[in-house]
VODREN-193712 format. One line per field, with one value per residue (C-alpha): residue in three letters; y, x, z; chain. Coordinates in steps of 0.25 Angstrom, whole numbers. Each point is the difference from the previous one (the first is absolute). Example, Ala and Ser with C-alpha at 12.3 -4.5 7.8 and 13.67 -1.06 7.14 Angstrom:
<nodes>
code: (ALA:SER)
py: (-18:14)
px: (49:6)
pz: (31:-2)
unit: (A:A)
</nodes>
This chain:
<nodes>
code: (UNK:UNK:UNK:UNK:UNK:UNK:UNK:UNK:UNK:UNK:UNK:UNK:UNK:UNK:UNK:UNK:UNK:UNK:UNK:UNK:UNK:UNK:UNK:UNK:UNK:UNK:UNK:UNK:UNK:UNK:UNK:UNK:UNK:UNK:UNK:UNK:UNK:UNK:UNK:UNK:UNK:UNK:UNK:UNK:UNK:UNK:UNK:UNK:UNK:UNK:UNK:UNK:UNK)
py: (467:11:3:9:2:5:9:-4:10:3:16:-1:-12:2:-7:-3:-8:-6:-6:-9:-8:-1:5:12:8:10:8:0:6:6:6:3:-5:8:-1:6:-2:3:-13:-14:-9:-8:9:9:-16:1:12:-6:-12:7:12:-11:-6)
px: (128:-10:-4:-8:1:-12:1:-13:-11:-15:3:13:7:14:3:13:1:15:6:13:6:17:2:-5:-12:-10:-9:-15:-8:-3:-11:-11:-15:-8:-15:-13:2:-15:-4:-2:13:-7:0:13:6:-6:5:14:-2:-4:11:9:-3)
pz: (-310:4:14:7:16:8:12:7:5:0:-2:-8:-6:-5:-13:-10:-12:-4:-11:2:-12:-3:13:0:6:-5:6:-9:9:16:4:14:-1:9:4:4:15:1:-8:4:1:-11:-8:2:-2:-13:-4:3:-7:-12:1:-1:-13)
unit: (A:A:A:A:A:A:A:A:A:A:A:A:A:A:A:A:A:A:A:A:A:A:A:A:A:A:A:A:A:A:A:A:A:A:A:A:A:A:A:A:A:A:A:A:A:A:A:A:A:A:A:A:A)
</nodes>
């Protein structure tokens, strides 16, 4: 199973991505978004949305 956890925020947002089968775990990915404090939150929620994927 893969899953991804979010540290929530408008500036920064925290996120990992995990993979766990056989009783183990693996670490795929980890990483910080940060935006443009000087744009609109629509549009820095965008940007996170789209940094994501």
């Amino acid at each position: 199973m893969r899953i991804l956890g979010i540290d929530p925020g408008l500036a920064r947002v925290g996120y990992g991505v995990i993979d766990t089968g056989n009783g183990t775990q693996q670490m795929l990915d980890c990483g910080i978004i940060r935006t443009d404090p000087g744009r609109s939150d629509g549009d820095r929620m965008v940007e996170i949305a789209a940094d994501l994927r």
